[in-house]
N, C-alpha and C positions, 0 to 999 in steps of 0.2 A: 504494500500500500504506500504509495507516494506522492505527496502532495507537495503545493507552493511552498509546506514550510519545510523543508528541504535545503533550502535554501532561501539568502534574503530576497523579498518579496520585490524589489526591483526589478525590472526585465534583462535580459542579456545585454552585456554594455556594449555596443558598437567600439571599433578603435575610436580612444580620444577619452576625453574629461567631461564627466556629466556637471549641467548645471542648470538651476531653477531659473527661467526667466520671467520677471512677474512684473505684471500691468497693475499699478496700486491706485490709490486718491477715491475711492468709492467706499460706503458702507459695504460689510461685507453681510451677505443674509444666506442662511440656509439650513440643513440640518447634518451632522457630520456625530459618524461615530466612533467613540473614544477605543483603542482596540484594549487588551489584557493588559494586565500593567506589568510592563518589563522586569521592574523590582521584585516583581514574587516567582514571574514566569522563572528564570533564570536561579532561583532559589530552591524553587518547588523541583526542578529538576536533579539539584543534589540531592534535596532530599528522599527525592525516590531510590535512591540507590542505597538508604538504610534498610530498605524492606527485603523478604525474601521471596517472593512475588511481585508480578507485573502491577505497575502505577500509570494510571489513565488520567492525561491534564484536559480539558479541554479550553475553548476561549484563548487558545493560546494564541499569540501575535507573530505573523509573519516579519520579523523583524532579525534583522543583524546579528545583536548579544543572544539571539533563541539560537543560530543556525553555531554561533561558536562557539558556544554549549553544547548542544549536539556533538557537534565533532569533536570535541574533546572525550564526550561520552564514550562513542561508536570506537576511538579509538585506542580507549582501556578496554573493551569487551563485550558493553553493554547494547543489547539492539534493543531501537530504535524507532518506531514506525509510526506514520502519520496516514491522518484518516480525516480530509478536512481540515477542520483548525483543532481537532486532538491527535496527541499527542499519547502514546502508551512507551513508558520505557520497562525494560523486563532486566533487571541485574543478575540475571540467574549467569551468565555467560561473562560477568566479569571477572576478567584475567589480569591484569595488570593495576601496578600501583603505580606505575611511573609517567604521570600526563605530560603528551607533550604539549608544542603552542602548535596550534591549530594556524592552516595552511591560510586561513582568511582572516590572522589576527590572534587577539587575545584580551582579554577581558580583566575583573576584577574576578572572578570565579575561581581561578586556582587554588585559593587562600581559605575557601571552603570546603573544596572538594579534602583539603589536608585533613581536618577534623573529621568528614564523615566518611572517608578512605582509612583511618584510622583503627576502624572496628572491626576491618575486614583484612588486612594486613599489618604485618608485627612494620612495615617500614614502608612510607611513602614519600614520592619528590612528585615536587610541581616545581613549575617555571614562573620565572620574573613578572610579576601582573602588568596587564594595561591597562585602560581605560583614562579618563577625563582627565587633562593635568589642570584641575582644581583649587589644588592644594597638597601638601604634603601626605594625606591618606595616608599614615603609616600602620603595619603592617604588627604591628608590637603587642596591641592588643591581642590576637587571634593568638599568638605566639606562648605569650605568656601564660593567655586558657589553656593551650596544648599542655602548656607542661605543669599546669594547677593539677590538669584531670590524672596528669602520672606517666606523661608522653615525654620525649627528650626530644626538643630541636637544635635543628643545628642551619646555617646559611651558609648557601656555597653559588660558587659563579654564576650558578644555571638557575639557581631558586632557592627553595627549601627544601628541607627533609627533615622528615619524623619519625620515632620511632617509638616503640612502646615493648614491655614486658610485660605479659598478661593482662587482662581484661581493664580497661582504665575503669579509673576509681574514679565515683560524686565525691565533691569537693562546694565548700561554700568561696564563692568568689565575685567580689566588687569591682564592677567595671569605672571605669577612669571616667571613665565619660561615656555618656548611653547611646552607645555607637551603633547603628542596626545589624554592619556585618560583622562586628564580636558577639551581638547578641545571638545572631543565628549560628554563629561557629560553637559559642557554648551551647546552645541548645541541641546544636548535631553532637556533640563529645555526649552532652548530660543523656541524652534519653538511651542510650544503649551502655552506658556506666553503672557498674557497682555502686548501689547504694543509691541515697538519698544526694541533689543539689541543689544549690541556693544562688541564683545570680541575682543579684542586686547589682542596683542602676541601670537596667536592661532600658531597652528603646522599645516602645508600645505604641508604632507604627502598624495603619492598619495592616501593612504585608506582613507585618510578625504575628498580629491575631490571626491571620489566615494562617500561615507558618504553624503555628500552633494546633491551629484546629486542623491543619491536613495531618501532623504527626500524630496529635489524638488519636485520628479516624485511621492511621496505619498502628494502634495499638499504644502508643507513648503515655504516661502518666504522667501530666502535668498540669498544675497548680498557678493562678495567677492570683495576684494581690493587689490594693491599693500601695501604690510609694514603689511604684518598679520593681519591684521582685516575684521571679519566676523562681517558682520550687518545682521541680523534678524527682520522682522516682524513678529510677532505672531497672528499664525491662531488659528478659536477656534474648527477645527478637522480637520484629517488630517486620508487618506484613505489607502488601501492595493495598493502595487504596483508587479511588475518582475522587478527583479535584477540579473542581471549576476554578476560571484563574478570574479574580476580580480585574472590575474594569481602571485601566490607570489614571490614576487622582491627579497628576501630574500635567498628561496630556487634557485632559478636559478641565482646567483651569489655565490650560492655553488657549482655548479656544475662548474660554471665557473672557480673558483679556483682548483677545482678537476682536469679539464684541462690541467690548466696551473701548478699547484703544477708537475706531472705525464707527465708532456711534454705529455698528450694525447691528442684526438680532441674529442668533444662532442657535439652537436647538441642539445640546449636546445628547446620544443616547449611548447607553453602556455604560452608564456610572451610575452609583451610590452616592446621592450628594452627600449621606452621614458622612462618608470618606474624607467630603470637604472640608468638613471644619472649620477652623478659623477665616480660611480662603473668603468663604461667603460673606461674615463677616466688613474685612477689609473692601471687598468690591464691592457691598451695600456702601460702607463708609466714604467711596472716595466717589460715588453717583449710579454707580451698576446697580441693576437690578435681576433677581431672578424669579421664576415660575417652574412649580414642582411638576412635573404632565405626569408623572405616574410614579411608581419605586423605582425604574433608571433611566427618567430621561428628565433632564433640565433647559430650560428654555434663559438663556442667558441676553441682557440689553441693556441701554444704559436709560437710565433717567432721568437726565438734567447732566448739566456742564459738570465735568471732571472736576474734583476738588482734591488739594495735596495732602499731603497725610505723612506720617510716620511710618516706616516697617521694621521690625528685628525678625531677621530668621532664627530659627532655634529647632529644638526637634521638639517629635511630635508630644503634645496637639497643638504646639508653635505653629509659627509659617515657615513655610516648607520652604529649604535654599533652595526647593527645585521651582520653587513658584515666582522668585523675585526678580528672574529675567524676563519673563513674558511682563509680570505686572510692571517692571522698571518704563517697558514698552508706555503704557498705559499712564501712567505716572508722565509722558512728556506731553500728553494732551492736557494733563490738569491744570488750574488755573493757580499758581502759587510756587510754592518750592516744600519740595518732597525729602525725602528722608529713607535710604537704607540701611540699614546696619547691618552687616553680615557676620554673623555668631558663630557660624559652622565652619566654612571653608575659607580661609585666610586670602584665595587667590580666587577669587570670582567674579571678578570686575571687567576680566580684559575686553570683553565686549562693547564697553560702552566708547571704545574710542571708536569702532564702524559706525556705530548710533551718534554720535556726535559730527562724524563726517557728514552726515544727512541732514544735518542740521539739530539736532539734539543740544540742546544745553549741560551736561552735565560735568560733576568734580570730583573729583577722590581725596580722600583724604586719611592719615592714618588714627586720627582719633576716636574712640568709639561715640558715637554718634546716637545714644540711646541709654538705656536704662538697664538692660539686662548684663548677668553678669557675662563678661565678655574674657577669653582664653586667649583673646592677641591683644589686649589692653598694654600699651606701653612698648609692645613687638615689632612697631615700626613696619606695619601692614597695610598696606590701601585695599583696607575692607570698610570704608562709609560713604557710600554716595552720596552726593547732593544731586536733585533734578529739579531743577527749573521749567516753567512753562507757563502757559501751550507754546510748543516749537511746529511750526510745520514742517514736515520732513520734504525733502526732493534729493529724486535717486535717479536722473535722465542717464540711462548709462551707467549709473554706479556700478562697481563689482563690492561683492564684500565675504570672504574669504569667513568658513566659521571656524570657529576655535576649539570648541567641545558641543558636545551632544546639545545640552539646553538651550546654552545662547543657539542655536543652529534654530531653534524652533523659534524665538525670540526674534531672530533676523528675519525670518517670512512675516513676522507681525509687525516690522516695522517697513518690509518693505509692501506690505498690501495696504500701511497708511502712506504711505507715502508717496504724491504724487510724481509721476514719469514712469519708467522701466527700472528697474535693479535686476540683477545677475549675480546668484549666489554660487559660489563656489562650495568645497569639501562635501557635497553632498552625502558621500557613503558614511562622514561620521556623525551624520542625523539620521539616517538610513538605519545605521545599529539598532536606535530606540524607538524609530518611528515607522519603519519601513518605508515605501511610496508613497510620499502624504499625496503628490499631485493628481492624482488622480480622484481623491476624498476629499479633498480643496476644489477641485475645478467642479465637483458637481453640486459648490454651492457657485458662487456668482462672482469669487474669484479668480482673476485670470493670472492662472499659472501655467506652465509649461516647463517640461523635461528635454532641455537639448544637450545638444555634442557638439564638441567643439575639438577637431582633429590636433 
């Protein structure tokens, strides 16, 4: 059985460089749906390989980080097969602990698969991570869990390697910071460990309650509390389960801002606005408006002239670092001067000098710019925007090169406000998390387009 997701969901590339050509200066209206949310699809795949039976995802997103996951799978032992948009992986045929990097790349995923390759081999290597250069994402936290639980790490040219002597052992252990991918590296060590665990300061994002509950539903014992702490008892196997993959909270409050940046109306379907959160909030507060049409579809618009506001990212039920590039978008139509704080990722800014080529007002600065407690306070970091506005944007021609996954989505929102043409480059690394927006864009009433350029 083999389907589009197979691979990422872009078509065959001609020789040459793809890039998005887009016609902006119009409200943007239609109805566009949000696909699985990357953060769990790409999780819930490790995690099926704790079981000792076949695990069925469905709702999973033809997208990039799914296809390099996969092939890291297929290529320790594990088959594979797609049916539509699910996904069944079967670990019974996993042979190997040694992952290589995948022929399309590499991801953040290696540094999980260590912990739940762990239970199944006394020694495992993964190779050097990729993904978003953000910020320093270090790698210290996962490391440290490995050898709480009774593992021994060690770092070498090519990656990591672990090792363990008999069954890891529950351990009670304090995360540094409520990190989502230490939280889910303890949670793969705790559920098939010896004994009883205790992670405090876990991250209580909704792809970790989903995380949770698919472990559940493959046999896992586990416990959640008020004040971030996850208790675990540990089973000594745990079986194949079906997992629907929620829809990405991430993406559909891009669309949201696309809305509201474009005074347009957009109808998002595939999401749980619960998932939103705070999101709603802030887009009520700066003139956006929303409308509930059923349990997962929101009808997103704006309601009067943009107003500035304040933001601090922070984790959840914060606002989401992944939200504050699309909103920064939206934030240049407001009437006043805005305010980011960025609390998570120390290097998340670099986008805003393409958005200022366009005509964007904005400033960086390294002071914290906010109230919460802040981890680069004094660090000499340009994590606080300042945005001014309304700026009208103009792109006759602009090219704008993306830099990481997010801002990639960010840049289509700023260039569908933006009166004339722009021409985005790096397309495949929005492609990772988004697969082919154009064609899910163009069949609302913006004009997009996918070309080549030899």
């Amino acid at each position: 059985m083999i389907s589009s997701l197979t691979t990422i969901s872009a078509p065959p590339a001609p020789q040459g460089e793809a890039r998005y050509r887009i016609r902006g200066g119009e409200p943007v209206v239609g109805q566009i749906r949000a696909l699985g949310a990357k953060n769990f699809t790409t999780k819930a795949l490790v995690a099926a390989l704790l079981g000792t039976s076949p695990t069925c995802l469905t709702n999973v997103p033809p997208i990039g980080d799914v296809a390099i996951t996969r092939e890291m799978l297929v290529a320790i032992g594990v088959r594979v097969t797609a049916e539509g948009d699910a996904l069944t992986i079967d670990p019974a045929a996993l042979a190997s602990a040694q992952v290589p990097i995948p022929d399309s790349g590499s991801n953040r995923i290696p540094i999980l698969l260590l912990g739940a390759l762990l239970h199944r081999f006394d020694e495992v290597a993964v190779p050097v991570l990729g993904g978003c250069r953000i910020g320093e994402r270090p790698v210290d936290f996962h490391l440290n869990a490995i050898e709480q639980f009774g593992g021994i790490v060690s770092t070498t040219a090519e990656g990591y390697l672990a090792r363990r002597r008999g069954r890891l052992r529950g351990t009670q252990i304090k995360l540094p910071y409520p990190s989502v991918g230490a939280t889910e590296t303890c949670l793969f060590l705790s559920v098939l460990a010896e004994g009883r665990s205790v992670i405090a300061n876990a991250a209580i994002e909704p792809e970790i309650i989903d995380l949770i509950t698919m472990l559940r539903a493959m046999g896992a014992v586990i416990f959640t509390s008020a004040g971030r702490e996850i208790r675990v008892e540990g089973v000594p196997q745990l079986w194949g389960t079906r997992m629907p993959i929620l829809g990405d909270r991430i993406e559909a409050a891009s669309w949201a801002c696309l809305a509201g940046a474009s005074d347009g109306d957009i109808t998002v379907t595939g999401i749980n606005p619960n998932n939103l959160g705070n999101f709603l909030a802030y887009f009520q507060q700066v003139g956006g408006g929303f409308e509930l049409l059923d349990n997962d579809s929101v009808r997103f618009f704006r309601r009067g002239p943009l107003q500035p506001t304040v933001v601090e990212t922070d984790v959840y039920p914060g606002f989401s670092t992944d939200w504050q590039q699309p909103f920064a978008i939206m934030l240049t139509q407001a009437n006043g001067i805005s305010i980011i704080h960025e609390t998570v990722y120390e290097n998340r800014f670099g986008y805003l000098k393409a958005l200022n080529a366009l005509g964007a007002n904005t400033q960086l600065t390294t002071h914290c710019l906010g109230g919460l407690p802040c981890r680069y306070r004094d660090a000499n970091h340009e994590h606080s925007a300042i945005i001014v506005g309304p700026t009208p944007l103009y792109a006759e021609g602009h090219e704008i090169t993306i830099p990481d996954l997010r801002a990639g989505l960010a840049y289509i929102i700023a260039a569908a406000i933006a009166h004339g043409t722009s021409f985005i480059r790096g397309v495949p690394m929005l492609e990772r998390g988004y697969g082919d927006v154009v064609p899910r864009l163009a069949r609302m009433n913006l004009k997009i387009e996918r070309i080549w350029e030899a």
